[in-house]
PAROKE-509441 format. One record per residue (C-alpha): residue number from 0; x, y, z; residue in three letters. Coordinates in steps of 0.25 Angstrom, whole numbers. Layout:
REM PAROKE-509441
r num:NUM | east:X | north:Y | up:Z | residu:ALA .
...
REM end
This chain:
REM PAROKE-509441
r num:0 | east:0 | north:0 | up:0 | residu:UNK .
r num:1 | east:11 | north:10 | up:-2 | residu:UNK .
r num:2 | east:23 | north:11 | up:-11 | residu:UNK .
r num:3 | east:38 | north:11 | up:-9 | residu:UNK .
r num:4 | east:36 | north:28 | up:-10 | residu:UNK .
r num:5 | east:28 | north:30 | up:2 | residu:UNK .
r num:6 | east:38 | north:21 | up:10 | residu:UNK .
r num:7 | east:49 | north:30 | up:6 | residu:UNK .
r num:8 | east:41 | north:45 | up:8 | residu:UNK .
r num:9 | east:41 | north:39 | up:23 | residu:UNK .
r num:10 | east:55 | north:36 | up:24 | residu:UNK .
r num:11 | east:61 | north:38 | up:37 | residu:UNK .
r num:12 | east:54 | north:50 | up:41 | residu:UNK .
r num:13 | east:50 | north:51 | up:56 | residu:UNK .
r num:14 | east:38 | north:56 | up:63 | residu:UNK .
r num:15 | east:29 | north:44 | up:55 | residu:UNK .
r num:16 | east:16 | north:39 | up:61 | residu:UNK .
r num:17 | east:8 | north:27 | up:56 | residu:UNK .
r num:18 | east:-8 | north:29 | up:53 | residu:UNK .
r num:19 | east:-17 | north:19 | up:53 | residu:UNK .
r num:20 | east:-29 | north:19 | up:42 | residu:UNK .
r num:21 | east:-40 | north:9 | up:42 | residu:UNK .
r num:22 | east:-48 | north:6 | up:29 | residu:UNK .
r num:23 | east:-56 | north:-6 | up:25 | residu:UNK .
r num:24 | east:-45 | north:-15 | up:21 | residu:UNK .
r num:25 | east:-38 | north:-12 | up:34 | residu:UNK .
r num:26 | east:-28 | north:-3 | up:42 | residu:UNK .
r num:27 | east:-17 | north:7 | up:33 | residu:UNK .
r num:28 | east:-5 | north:12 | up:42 | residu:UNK .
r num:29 | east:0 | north:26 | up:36 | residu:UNK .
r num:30 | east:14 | north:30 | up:40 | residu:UNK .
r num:31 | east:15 | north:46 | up:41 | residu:UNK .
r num:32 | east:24 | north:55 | up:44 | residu:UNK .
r num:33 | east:19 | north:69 | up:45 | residu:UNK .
r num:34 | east:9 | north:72 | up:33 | residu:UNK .
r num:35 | east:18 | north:62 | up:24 | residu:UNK .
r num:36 | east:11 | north:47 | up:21 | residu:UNK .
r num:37 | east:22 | north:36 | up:21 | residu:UNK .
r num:38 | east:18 | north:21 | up:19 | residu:UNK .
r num:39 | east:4 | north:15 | up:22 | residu:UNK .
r num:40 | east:1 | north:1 | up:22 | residu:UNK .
r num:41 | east:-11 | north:-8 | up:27 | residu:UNK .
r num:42 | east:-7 | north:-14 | up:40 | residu:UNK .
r num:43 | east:-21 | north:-23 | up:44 | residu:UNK .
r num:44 | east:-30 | north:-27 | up:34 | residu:UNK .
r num:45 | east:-43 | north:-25 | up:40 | residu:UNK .
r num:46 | east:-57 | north:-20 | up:38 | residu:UNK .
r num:47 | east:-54 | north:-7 | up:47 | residu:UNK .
r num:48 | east:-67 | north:2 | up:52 | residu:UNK .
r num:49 | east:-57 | north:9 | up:62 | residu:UNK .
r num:50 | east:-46 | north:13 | up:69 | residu:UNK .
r num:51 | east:-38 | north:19 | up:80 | residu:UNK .
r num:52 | east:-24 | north:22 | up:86 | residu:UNK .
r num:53 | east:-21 | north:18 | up:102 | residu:UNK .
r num:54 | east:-10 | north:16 | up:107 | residu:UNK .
r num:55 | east:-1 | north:5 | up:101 | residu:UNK .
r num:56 | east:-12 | north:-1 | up:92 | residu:UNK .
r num:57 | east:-21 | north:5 | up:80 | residu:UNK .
r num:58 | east:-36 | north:-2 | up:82 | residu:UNK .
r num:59 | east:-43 | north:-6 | up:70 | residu:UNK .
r num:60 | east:-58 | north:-6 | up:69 | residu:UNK .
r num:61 | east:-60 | north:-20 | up:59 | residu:UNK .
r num:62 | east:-72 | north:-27 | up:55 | residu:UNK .
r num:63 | east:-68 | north:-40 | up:63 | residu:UNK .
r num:64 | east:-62 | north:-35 | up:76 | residu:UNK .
r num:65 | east:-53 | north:-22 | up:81 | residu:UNK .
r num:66 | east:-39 | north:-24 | up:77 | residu:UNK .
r num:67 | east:-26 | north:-17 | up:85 | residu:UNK .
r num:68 | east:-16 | north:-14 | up:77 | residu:UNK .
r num:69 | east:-3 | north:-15 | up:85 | residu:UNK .
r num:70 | east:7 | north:-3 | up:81 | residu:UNK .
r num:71 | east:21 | north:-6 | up:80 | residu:UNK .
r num:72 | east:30 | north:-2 | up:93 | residu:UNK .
r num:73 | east:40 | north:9 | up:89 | residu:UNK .
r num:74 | east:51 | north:3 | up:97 | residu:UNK .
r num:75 | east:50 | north:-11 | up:92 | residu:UNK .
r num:76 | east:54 | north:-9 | up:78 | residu:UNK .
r num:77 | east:50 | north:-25 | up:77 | residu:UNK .
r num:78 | east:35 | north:-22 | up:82 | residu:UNK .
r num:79 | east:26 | north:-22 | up:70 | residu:UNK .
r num:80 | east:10 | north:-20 | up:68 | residu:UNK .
r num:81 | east:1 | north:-31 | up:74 | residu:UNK .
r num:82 | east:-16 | north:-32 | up:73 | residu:UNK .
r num:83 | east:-23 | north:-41 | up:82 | residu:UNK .
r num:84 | east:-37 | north:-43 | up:84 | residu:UNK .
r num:85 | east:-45 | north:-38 | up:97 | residu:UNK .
r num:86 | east:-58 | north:-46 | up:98 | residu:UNK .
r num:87 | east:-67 | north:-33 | up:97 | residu:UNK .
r num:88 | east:-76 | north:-38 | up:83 | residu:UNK .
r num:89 | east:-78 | north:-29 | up:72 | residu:UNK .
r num:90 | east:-76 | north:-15 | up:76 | residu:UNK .
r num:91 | east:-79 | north:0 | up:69 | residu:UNK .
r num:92 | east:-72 | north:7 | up:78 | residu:UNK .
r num:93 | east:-59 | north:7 | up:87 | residu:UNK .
r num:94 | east:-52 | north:19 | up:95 | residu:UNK .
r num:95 | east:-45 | north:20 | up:110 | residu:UNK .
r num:96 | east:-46 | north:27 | up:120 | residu:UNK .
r num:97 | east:-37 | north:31 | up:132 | residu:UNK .
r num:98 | east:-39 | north:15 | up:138 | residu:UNK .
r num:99 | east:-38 | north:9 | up:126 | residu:UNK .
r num:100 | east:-46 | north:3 | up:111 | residu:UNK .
r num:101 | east:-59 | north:5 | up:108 | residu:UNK .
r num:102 | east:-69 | north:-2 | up:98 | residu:UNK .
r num:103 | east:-82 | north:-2 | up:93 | residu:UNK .
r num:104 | east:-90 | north:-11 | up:85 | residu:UNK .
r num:105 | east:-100 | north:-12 | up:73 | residu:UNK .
r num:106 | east:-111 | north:-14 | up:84 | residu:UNK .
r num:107 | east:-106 | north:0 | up:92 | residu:UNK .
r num:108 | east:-99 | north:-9 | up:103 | residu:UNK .
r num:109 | east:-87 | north:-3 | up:108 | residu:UNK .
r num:110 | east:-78 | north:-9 | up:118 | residu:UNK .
r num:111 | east:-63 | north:-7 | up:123 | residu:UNK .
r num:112 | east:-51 | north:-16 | up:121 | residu:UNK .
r num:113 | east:-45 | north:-19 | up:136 | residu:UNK .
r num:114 | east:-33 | north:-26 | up:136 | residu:UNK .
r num:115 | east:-18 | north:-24 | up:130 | residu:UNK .
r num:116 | east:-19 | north:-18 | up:116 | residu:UNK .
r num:117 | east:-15 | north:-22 | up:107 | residu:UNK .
r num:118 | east:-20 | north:-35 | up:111 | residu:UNK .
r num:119 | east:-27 | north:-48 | up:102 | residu:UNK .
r num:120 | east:-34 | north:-52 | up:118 | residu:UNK .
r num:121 | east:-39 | north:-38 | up:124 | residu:UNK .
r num:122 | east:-55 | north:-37 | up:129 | residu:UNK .
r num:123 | east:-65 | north:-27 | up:121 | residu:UNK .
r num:124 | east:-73 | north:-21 | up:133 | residu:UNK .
r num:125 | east:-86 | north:-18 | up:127 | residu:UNK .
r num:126 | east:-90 | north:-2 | up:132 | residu:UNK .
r num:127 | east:-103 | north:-2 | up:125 | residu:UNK .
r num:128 | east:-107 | north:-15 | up:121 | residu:UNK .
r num:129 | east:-121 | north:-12 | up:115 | residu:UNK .
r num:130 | east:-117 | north:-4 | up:104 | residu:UNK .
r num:131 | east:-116 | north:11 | up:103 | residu:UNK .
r num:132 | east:-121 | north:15 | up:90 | residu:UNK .
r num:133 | east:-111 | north:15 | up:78 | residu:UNK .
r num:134 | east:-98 | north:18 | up:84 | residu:UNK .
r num:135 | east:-90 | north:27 | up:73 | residu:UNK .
r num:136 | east:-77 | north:30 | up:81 | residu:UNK .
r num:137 | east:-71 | north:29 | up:94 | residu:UNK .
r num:138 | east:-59 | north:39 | up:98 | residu:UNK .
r num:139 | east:-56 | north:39 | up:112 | residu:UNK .
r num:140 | east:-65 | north:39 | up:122 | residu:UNK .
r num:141 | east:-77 | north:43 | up:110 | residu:UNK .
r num:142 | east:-86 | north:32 | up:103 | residu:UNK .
r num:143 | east:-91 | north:39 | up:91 | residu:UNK .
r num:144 | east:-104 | north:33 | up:86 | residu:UNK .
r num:145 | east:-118 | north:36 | up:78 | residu:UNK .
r num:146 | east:-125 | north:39 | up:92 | residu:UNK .
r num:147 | east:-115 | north:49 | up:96 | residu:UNK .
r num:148 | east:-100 | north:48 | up:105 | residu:UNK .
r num:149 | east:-97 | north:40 | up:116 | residu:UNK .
r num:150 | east:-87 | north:40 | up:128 | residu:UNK .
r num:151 | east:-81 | north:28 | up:132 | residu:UNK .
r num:152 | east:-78 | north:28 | up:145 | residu:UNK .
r num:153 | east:-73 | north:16 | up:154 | residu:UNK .
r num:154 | east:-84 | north:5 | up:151 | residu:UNK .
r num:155 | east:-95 | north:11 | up:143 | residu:UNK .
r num:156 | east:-97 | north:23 | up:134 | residu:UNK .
r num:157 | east:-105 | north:35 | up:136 | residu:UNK .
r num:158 | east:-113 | north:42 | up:125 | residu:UNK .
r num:159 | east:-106 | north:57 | up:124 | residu:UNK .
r num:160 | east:-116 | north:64 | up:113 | residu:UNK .
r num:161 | east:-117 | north:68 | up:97 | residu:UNK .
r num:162 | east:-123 | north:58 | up:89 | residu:UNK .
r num:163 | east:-117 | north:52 | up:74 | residu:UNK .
r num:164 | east:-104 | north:54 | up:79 | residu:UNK .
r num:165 | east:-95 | north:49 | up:66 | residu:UNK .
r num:166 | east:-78 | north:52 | up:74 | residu:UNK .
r num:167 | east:-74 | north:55 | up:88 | residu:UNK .
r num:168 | east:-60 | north:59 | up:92 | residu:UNK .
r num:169 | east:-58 | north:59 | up:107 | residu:UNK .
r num:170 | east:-43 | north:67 | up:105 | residu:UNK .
r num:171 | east:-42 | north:80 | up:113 | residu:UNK .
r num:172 | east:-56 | north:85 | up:112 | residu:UNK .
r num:173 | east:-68 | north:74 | up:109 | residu:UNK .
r num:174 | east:-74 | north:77 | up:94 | residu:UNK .
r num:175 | east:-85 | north:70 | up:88 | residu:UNK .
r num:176 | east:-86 | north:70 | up:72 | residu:UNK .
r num:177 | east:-103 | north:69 | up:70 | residu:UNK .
r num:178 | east:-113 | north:70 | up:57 | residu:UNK .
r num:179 | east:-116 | north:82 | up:62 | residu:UNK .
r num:180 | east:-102 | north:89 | up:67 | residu:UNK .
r num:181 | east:-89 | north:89 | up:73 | residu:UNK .
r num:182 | east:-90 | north:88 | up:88 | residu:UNK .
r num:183 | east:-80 | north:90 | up:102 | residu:UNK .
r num:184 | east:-82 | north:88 | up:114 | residu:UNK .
r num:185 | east:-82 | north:100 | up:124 | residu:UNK .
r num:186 | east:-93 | north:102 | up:133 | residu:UNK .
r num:187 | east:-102 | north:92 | up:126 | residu:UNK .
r num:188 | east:-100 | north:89 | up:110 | residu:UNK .
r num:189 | east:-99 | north:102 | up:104 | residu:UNK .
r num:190 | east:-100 | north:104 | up:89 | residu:UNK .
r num:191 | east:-87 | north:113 | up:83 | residu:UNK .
r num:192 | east:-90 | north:107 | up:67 | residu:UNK .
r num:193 | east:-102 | north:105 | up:59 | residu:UNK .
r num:194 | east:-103 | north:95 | up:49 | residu:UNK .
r num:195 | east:-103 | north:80 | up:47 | residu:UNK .
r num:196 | east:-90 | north:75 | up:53 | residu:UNK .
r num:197 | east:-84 | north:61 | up:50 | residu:UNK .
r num:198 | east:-71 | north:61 | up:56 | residu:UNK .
r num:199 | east:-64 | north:69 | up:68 | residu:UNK .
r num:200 | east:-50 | north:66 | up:74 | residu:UNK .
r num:201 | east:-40 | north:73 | up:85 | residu:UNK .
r num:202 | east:-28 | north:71 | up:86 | residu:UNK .
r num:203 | east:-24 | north:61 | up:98 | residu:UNK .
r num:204 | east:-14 | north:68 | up:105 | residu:UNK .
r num:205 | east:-25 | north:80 | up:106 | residu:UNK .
r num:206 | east:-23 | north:84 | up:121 | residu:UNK .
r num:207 | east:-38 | north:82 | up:129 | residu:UNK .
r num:208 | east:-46 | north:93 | up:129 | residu:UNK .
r num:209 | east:-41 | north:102 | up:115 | residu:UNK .
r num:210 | east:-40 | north:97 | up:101 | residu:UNK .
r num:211 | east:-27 | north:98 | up:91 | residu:UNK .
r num:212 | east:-28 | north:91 | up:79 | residu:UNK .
r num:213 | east:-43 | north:88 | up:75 | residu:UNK .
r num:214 | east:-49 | north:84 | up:61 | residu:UNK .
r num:215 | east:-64 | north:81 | up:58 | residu:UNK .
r num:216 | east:-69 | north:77 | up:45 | residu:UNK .
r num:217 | east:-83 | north:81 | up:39 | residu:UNK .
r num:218 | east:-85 | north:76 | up:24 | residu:UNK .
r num:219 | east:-73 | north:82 | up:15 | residu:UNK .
r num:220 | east:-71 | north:93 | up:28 | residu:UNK .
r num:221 | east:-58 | north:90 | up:36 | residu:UNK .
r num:222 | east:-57 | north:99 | up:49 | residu:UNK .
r num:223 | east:-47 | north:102 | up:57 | residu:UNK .
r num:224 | east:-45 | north:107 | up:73 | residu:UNK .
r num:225 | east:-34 | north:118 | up:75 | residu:UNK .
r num:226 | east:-31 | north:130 | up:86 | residu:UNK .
r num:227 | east:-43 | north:136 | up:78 | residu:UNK .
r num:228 | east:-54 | north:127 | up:79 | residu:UNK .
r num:229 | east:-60 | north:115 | up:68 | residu:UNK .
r num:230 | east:-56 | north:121 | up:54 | residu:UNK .
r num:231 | east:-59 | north:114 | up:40 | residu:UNK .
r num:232 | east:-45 | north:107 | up:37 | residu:UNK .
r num:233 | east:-48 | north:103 | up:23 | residu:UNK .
r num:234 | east:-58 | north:93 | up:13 | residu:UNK .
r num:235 | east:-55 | north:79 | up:10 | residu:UNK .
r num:236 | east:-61 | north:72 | up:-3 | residu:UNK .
r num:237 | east:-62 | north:59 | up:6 | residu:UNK .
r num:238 | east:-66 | north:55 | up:18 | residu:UNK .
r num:239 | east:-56 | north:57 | up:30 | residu:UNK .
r num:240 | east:-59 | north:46 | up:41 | residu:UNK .
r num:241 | east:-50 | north:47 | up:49 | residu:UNK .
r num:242 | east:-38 | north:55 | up:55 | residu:UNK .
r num:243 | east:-27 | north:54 | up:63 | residu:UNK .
r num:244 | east:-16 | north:63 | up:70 | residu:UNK .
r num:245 | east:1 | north:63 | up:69 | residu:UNK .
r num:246 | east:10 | north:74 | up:65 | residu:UNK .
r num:247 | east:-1 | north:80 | up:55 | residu:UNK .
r num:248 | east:-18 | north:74 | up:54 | residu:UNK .
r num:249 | east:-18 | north:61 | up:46 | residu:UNK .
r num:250 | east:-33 | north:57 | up:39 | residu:UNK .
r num:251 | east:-38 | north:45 | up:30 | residu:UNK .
r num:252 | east:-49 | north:48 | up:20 | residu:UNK .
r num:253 | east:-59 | north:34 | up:17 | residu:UNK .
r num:254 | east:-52 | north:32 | up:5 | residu:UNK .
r num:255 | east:-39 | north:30 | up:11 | residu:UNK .
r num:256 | east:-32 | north:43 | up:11 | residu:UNK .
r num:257 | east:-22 | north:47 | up:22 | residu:UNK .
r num:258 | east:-22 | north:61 | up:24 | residu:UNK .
r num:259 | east:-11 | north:69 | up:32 | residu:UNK .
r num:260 | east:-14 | north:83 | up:35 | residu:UNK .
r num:261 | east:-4 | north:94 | up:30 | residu:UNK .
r num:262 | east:-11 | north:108 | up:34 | residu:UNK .
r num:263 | east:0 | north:118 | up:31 | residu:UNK .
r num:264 | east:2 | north:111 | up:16 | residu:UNK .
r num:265 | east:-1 | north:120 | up:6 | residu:UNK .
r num:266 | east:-3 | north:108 | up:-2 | residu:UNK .
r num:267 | east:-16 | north:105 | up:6 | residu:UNK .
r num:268 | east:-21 | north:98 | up:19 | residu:UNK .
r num:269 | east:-17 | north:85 | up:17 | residu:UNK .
r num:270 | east:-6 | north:75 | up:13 | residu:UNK .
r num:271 | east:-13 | north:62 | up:6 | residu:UNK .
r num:272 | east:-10 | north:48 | up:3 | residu:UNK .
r num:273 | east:-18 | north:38 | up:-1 | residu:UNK .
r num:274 | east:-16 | north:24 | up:8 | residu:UNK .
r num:275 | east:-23 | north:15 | up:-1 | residu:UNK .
r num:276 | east:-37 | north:12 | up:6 | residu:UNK .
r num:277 | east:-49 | north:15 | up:5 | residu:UNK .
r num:278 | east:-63 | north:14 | up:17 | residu:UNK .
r num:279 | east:-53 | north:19 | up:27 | residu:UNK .
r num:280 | east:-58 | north:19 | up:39 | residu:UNK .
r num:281 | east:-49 | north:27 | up:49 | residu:UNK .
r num:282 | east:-35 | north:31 | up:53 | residu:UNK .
r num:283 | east:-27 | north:30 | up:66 | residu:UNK .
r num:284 | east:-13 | north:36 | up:70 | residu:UNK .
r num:285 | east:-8 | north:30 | up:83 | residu:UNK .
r num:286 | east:-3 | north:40 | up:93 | residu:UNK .
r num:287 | east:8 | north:48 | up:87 | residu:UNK .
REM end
């Protein structure tokens, strides 16, 4: 999936990170450096409806089970990738929180995994076992679904508002992406963007209680968050679903698209490249 010229733009350069794409034929890692695409090549093959970062693993979403990508450890230049399997079922959705992962199933189940991670014989916890609607995302401590946000808490979840919630990001300051706006958290959920809004992200180093870097996406409309509030950061001819943070803002379009943000180029806002896949699903950077 990528040529002997992509190898070589990478080189030695220091400073790369490794995204993690998931599409309908299975799991892409993308090696970036700055706003500069290196090699990309599939790593799981899979039927991928999600995925999230946590520490030392990148959780896939599947349509047989929740798969835990081991990440290679940095000081064992022998260590490699490894997936096993964890026994959840079919799953639409996967994130973690500040205790560890969390899934979701087709059925609106979600549970957490307790034991080591990664591990092939950890337990799935069921926190709401009769179903909470259609569960769309999970970030943090936020439960995304058709009826609205929820908040896990130690055994259970508690409904926290909005309704048609499509994204949540937990980082900083809690946003919702809804049909109706873009929503944060303050004194109750308070509405700071109209529109219909797919996708929302913040980056994960944010500090609790203020915001940093923060994208949504409604239709072709990306916005961004700076110092002077949300502004309209450019248009996209495809569907972004998903985005991530490291040295610059990363993004995937549904058609398979990675994006890496460039917003003092003169040339425009993005650097692309196409990673050869198509229904992409999500995107996932493990802590930088």
């Amino acid at each position: 999936m990528h040529s002997i010229e992509e190898k070589r733009v990478y080189g030695d350069r220091e400073g790369a990170i490794e995204a993690y794409v998931s599409s309908s034929i299975g799991v892409v890692r993308v090696r970036v450096a700055d706003d500069t695409v290196g090699e990309f090549g599939l790593c799981d093959r899979c039927t991928a409806r999600d995925i999230a970062a946590a520490d030392g693993v990148v959780a896939i979403a599947t349509d047989e089970d929740v798969r835990l990508l081991s990440l290679p450890d940095e000081r064992d230049e022998s260590s490699g990738e490894t997936v096993v399997e964890t026994g959840f079922g079919p799953a639409v959705a996967v994130g973690a929180d500040d205790t560890g992962l969390l899934a979701a199933s087709p059925d609106g189940e979600v549970a957490r995994l307790e034991g080591g991670v990664p591990s092939d014989n950890g337990d799935w916890v069921p926190l709401e076992s009769d179903g909470v609607a259609t569960v769309r995302a999970i970030d943090g401590d936020l439960v995304g679904t058709d009826s609205g946000v929820y908040r896990v808490h130690e055994d259970g979840l508690d409904h926290a508002g909005l309704t048609d919630v499509r994204d949540v990001s937990a980082a900083g300051v809690p946003l919702a992406a809804t049909a109706d706006g873009l929503y944060k958290l303050g004194n109750g959920w308070m509405k700071v963007l109209e529109g219909d809004f797919e996708t929302v992200a913040a980056d994960p180093q944010t500090e609790p209680g203020r915001l940093a870097r923060a994208h949504a996406v409604s239709g072709a409309t990306v916005y961004a968050y700076s110092e002077d509030g949300w502004q309209e950061y450019d248009r996209s001819s495809a569907s972004i679903v998903g985005i991530g943070y490291g040295q610059t803002c990363y993004a995937v379009t549904e058609r398979g698209t990675f994006l890496s943000a460039t917003p003092d180029d003169d040339n425009g806002q993005w650097r692309s490249r196409t990673i050869g896949v198509g229904d992409v699903t999500g995107l996932a950077i493990p802590r930088y």
